[in-house]
C-alpha positions in Angstrom: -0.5 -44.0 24.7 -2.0 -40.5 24.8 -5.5 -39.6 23.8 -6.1 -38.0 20.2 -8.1 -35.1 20.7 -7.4 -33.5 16.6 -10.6 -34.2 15.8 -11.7 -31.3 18.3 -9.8 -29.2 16.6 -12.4 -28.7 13.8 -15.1 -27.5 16.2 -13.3 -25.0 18.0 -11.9 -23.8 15.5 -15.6 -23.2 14.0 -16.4 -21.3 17.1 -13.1 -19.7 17.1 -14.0 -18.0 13.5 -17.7 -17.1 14.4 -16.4 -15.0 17.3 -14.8 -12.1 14.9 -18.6 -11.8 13.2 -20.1 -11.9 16.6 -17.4 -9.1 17.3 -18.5 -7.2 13.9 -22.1 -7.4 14.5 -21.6 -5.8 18.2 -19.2 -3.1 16.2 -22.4 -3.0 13.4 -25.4 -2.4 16.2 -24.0 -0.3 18.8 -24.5 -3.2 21.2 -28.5 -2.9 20.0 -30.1 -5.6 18.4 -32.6 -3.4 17.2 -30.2 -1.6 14.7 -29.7 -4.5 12.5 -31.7 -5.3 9.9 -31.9 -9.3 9.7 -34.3 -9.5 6.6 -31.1 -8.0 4.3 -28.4 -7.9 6.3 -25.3 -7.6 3.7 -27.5 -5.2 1.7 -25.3 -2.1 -0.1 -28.0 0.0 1.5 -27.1 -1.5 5.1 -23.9 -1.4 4.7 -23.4 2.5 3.8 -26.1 3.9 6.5 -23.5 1.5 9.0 -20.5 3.7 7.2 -22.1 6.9 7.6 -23.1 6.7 11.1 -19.9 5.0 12.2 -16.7 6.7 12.7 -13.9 5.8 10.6 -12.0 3.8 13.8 -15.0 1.8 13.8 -16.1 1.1 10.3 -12.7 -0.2 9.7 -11.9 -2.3 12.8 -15.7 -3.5 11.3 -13.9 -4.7 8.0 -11.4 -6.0 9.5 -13.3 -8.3 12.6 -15.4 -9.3 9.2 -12.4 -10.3 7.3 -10.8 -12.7 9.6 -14.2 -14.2 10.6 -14.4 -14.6 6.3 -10.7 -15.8 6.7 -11.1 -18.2 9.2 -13.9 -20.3 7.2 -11.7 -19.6 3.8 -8.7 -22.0 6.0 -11.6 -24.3 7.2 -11.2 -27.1 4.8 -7.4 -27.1 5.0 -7.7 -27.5 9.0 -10.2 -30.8 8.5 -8.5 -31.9 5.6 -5.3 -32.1 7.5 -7.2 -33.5 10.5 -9.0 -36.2 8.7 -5.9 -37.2 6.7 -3.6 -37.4 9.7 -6.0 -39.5 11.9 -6.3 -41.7 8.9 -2.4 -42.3 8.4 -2.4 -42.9 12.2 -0.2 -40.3 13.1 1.0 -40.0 16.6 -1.4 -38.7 19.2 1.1 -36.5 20.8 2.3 -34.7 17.0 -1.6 -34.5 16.3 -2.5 -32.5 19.8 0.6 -30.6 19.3 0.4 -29.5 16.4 -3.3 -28.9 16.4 -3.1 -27.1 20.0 -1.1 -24.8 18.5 -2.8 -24.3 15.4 -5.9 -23.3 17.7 -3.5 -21.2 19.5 -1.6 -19.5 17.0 -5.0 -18.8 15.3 -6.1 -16.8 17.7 -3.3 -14.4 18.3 -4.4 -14.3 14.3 -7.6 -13.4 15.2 -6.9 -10.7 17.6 -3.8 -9.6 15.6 -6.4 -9.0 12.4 -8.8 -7.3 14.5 -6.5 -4.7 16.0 -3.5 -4.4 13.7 -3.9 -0.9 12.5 -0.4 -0.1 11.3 1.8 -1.7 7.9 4.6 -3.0 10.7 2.0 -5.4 12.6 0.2 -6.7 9.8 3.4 -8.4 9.1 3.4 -10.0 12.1 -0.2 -11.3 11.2 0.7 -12.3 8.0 3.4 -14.6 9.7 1.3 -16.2 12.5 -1.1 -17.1 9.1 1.8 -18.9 7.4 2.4 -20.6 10.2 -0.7 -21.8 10.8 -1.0 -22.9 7.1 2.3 -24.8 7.3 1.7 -26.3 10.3 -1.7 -27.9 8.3 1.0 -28.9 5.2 3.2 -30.7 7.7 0.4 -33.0 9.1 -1.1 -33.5 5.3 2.4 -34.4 3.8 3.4 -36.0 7.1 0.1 -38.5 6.5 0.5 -38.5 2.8 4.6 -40.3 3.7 2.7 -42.7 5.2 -0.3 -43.4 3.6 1.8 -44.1 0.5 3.8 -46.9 2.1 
């Protein structure tokens, strides 16, 4: 019987989505620490001297590093509800590392797809990898619900 190692899914994942801010905040600072003001950080004020300063490359590989790190926490609850409901139904160890190894997986091609799609033609391709990922979290819930039923 093979170990069920879901449950790690919801950590890394957490890590996974903190990366794109850490990302942003590099992007934000210049690499200096000093340039960020902590005491009001999402401030309008902070936010247009960081527009101004930056070039346009920049500010919007910015928004978008921000917006899957906002994304990422947005799916959170899905991911453990799907976790948590599978484990309870008892679903098979292997279907719950295999489908949460590649959520992690697909997730981060996401990630990196988000952060560096710059044209109409490969945001599709984001879009895709972030129905998958969604569908893959339905299977498990629907998958537990079949069984939880009985």
């Amino acid at each position: 019987m093979a170990t069920n190692y879901s449950v790690y899914s919801i950590p890394v994942f957490f890590i996974m989505n903190f990366i794109p801010h850490a990302y942003a905040a590099m992007l934000f600072t210049g690499g200096s620490p000093k340039r960020f003001d902590n005491v009001n950080p999402k401030s309008s004020a902070t936010l247009e001297r960081f527009r101004k300063r930056a070039s346009a490359a920049t500010f919007t590989r910015w928004e978008r590093a921000k917006a899957a790190h906002h994304n990422g926490y947005e799916n959170l609850p899905l991911l453990v509800a799907a976790v948590v409901l599978g484990n309870m139904a008892r679903l098979d160890a292997a279907t719950m590392n295999w489908t949460f190894g590649t959520f992690l997986a697909m997730r981060a091609v996401f990630i990196y797809a988000y952060i560096n799609t710059e044209s109409q033609k490969w945001s599709t391709l984001r879009s895709v990898v972030f129905i998958i990922t969604l569908l893959q979290c339905l299977w498990i819930i629907t998958m537990a619900g079949n069984v939880l039923a009985n």
